[in-house]
N, C-alpha and C positions, 0 to 999 in steps of 0.2 A: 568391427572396424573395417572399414573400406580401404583395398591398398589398388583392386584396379582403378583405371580411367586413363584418358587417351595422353599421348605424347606426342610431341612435335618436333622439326627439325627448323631450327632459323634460315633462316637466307636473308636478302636486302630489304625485305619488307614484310613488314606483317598483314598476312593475308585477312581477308575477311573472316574464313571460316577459324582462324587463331583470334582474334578481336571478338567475334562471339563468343567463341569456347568461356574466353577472360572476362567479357563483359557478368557471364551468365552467372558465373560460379568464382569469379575474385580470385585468382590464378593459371597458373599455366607453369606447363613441364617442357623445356626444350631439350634435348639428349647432345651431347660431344658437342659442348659449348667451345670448349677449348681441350687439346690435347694432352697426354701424360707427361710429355716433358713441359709445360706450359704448370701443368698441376705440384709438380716436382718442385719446379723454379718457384711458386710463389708462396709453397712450404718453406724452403728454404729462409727465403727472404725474413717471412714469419720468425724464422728460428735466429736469425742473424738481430730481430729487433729487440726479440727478448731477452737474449743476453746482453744488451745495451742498457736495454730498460733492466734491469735484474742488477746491472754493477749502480747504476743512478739510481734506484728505490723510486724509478719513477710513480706515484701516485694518481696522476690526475694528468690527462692530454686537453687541453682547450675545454677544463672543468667536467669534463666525463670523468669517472673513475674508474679506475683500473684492476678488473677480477685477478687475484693471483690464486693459484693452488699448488698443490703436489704431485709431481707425477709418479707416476709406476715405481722408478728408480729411488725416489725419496729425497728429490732434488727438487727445487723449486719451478715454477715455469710458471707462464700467463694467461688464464683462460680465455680472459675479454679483453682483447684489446680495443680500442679507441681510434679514429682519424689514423690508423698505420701506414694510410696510402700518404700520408705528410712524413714517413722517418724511415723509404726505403725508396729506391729507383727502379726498382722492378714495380714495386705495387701502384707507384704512378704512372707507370706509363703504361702498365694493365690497363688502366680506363681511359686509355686515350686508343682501344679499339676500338675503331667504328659504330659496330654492330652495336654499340650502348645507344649509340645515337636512335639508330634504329625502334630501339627499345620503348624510347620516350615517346612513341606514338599512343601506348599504352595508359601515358599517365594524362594525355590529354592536352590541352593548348595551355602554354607558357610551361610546359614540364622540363625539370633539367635533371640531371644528375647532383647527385646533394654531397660531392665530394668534400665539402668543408662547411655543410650544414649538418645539422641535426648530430647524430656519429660520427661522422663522416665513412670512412670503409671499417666495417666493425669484423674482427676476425673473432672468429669463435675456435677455440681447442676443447672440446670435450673428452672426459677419460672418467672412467667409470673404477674410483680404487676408496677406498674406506676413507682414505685422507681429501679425497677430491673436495673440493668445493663449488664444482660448478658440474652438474653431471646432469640437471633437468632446467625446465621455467614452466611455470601454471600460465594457466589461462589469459590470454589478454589481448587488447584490441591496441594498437599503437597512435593509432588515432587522438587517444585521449593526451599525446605529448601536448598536443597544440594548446590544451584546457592549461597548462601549467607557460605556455609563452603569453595566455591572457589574449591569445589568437582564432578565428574562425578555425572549424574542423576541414582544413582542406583535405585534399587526398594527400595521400605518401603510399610506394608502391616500393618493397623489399624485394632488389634483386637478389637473390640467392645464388653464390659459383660455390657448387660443392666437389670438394676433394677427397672423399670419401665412398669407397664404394659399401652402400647400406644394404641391411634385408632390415626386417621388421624387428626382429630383437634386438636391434642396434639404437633402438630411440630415434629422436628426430624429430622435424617437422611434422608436426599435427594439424590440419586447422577442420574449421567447418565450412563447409561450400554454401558459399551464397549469403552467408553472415555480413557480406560488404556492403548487404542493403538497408539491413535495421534502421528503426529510429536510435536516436540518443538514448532514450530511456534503456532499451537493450544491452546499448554499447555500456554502458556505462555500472548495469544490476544485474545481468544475466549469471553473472559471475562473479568469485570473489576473485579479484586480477591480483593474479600473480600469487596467489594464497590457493585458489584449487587448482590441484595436479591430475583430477581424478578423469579417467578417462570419457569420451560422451558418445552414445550411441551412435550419432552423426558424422561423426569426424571421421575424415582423410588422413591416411599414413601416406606420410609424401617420401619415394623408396629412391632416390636416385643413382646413379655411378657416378664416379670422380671424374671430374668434368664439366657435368650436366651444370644447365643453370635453371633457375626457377624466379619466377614471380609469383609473389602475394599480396594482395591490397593489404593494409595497415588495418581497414576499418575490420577487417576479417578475424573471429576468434581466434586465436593461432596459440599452440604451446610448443613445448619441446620436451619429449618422451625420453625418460631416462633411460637408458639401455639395462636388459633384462641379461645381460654376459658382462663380467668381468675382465679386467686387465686389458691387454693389448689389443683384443678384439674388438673394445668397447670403443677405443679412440676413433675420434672423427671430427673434423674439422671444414668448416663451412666458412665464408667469407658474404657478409651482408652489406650492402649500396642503398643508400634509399634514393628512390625516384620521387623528386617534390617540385611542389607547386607553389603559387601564394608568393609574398613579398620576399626578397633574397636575405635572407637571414643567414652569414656567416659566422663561424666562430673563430676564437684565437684564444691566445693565453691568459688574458683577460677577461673570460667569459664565465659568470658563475654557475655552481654546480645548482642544477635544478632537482625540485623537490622529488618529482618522480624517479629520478636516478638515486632517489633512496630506497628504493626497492629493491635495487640490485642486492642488498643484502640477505632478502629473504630468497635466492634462489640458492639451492645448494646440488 
């Protein structure tokens, strides 16, 4: 498994030699995206929505479904949250940094930010304990959502703001570099999505520190490694944005659940 390769620092634009890095290999690694009080606060915020959602049995945000599990304690909590940048004021006005705008140079002409499309801001809690329910995800290209809106395969570009500081036995982003070129045929057989967990000679361990943010193209094989440590070590929480292209497709409460968000049951 691969854990070096190069990293980068944001500023007001993204430089040529960061647009090829991304073009070449379907991501990129920026370091102290945002700071530890910055990282604090949007824990926090996380924490204030799941005890809201936890007293409402919320199920379903704008027809996403909602991961629950068990933490450490033997208390309940929320692994996958949904649209959360819609049920806190912190979390919205996180994406009214700048620097996202920035970012959409990346996804190409007509790109936005997909605040109240596709997930809209998807928070992820991982914790690694016997009871857990969410502690890994197999293999998979995200790309193929569009097959299930009856839509062209545009791009979608997964900001990643990690709050977590990782090594490798901590689990995590996995992908393979370069995977964002494939035909269809590829995307769609290379793998059983979402059913193989099994690790692949190719693949990139993507190690960040809490802060750090990251981009991955959709069309890119990508999973999520379970942590090889137990308990409190194990937790780590990441926050996902997708950067999208294509006709503006918002959702709301009225928005039904799609077929591929039946697969959230097989990750465990």
């Amino acid at each position: 498994m691969v854990t070096n390769y190069r990293r980068f620092t944001l500023t007001e634009t993204i430089s040529t030699e960061q647009k090829n890095f991304f073009e070449e290999y379907g991501f990129i690694h920026f370091e102290n995206f945002i700071n530890a009080d910055a990282v604090k606060a949007l824990i926090t915020a996380s924490e204030e929505v799941k005890r809201r959602w936890l007293v409402s049995d919320v199920q379903k945000v704008n027809g996403v479904p909602i991961k629950y599990g068990v933490d450490l304690s033997g208390q309940p909590i929320v692994q996958r949250f949904a649209f959360i940048n819609q049920h806190h004021p912190v979390l919205a006005e996180f994406l009214l940094d700048p620097r996202f705008n920035t970012l959409l140079e990346l996804g190409g002409i007509g790109a936005r930010l997909g605040d109240c499309e596709k997930d809209g801001m998807v928070f992820n809690h991982y914790v690694n304990s016997p009871k857990s329910k969410f502690t890994q995800m197999g293999w998979h290209v995200d790309g193929l959502r569009e097959i299930f809106y009856g839509k062209k395969l545009n791009p979608m570009l997964n900001v990643g703001i990690h709050l977590s500081d990782l090594k490798l036995e901590n689990g995590g982003l996995r992908i393979i570099p370069g995977t964002h070129k494939q035909g269809l045929a590829s995307m769609l057989f290379k793998k059983a999505h979402f059913l193989n967990n099994e690790p692949d000679a190719n693949e990139l361990a993507i190690i960040p520190k809490a802060g750090d943010l990251t981009i991955h193209d959709g069309r890119l094989w990508h999973r999520v490694g379970k942590s090889s440590v137990v308990g409190e070590q194990s937790r780590r929480r990441v926050i996902y944005i997708p950067i999208v292209t294509g006709k503006y497709q918002p959702k709301d409460e009225n928005s039904p659940t799609l077929l591929y968000q039946r697969f959230a049951g097989l990750v465990k």
